[in-house]
C-alpha positions in Angstrom: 4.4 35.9 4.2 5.8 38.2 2.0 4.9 41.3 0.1 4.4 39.4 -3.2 3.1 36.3 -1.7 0.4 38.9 0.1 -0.5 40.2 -3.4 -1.0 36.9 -4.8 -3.2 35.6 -2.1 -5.4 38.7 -2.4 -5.7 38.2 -6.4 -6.6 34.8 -5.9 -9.3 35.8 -3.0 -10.8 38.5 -5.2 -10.7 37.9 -8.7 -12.0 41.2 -9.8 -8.7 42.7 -8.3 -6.0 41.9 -11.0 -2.3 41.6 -9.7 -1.5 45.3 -10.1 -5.0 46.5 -8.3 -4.1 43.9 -5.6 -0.6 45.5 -5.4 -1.7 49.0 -5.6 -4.1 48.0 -2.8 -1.0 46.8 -0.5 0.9 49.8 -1.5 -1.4 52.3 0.1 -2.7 50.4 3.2 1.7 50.0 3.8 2.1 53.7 2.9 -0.8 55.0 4.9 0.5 52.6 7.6 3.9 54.1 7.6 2.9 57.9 7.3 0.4 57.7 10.5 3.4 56.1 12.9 5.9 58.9 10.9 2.8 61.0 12.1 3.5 59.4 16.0 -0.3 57.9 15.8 -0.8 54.7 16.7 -2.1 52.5 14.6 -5.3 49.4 16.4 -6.5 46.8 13.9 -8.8 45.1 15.9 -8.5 41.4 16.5 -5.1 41.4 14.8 -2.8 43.9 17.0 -1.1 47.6 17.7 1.9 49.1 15.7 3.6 52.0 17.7 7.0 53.8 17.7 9.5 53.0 20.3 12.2 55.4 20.8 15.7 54.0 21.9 18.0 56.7 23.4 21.4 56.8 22.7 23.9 54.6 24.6 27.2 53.6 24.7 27.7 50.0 23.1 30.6 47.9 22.2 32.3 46.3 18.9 31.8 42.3 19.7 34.8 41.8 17.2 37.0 44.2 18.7 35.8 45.2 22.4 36.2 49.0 21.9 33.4 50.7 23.2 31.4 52.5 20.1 28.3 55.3 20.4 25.0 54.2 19.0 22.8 56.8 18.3 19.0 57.2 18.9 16.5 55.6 17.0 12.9 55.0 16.7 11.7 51.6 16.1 8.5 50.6 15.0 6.6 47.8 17.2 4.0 45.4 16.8 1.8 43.9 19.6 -0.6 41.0 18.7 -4.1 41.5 20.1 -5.9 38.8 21.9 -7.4 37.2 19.4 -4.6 37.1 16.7 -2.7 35.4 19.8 -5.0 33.0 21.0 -6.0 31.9 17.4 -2.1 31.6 17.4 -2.1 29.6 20.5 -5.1 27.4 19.3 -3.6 26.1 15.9 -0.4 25.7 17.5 -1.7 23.1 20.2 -3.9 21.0 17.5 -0.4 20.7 15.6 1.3 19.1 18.5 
């Protein structure tokens, strides 16, 4: 689902929101998101999952076109684990689609 898509879906759930309350809404639960990992807090929703920061040291990598070797810098990446019940209600539609 997408940003927009997500700010349709909650005007149409709750009609007192109009489009630019729903999309004000999404903008600070995304901001407040993103300033608590910037923060190194992790972030629980329970029932849905975990976000987290992941560092990646630097390393040594290598140009698929070429072959010369090439130096990738460190990073931190964000990173999502489902909880339980996000993946067994997952799990659960998936099988009664089969």
């Amino acid at each position: 689902m997408t940003r927009s898509k997500l700010i349709v879906r909650l005007s149409e759930r709750f009609p007192q929101l109009g489009a630019k309350d729903a999309e004000k809404a999404v903008d600070v639960i995304l901001d407040t998101m993103t300033n608590a990992l910037l923060k190194g807090w992790r972030i629980e929703i329970r029932g849905f999952g975990s976000f987290s920061l992941n560092h990646r040291p630097s390393r040594m990598g290598r140009n698929p076109k070429s072959g010369e070797q090439v130096h990738v810098p460190e990073k931190w990446a964000p990173h999502f684990k489902a909880g339980k019940e996000l993946r067994e209600r997952v799990d659960n539609c998936a099988r009664s689609r089969a």
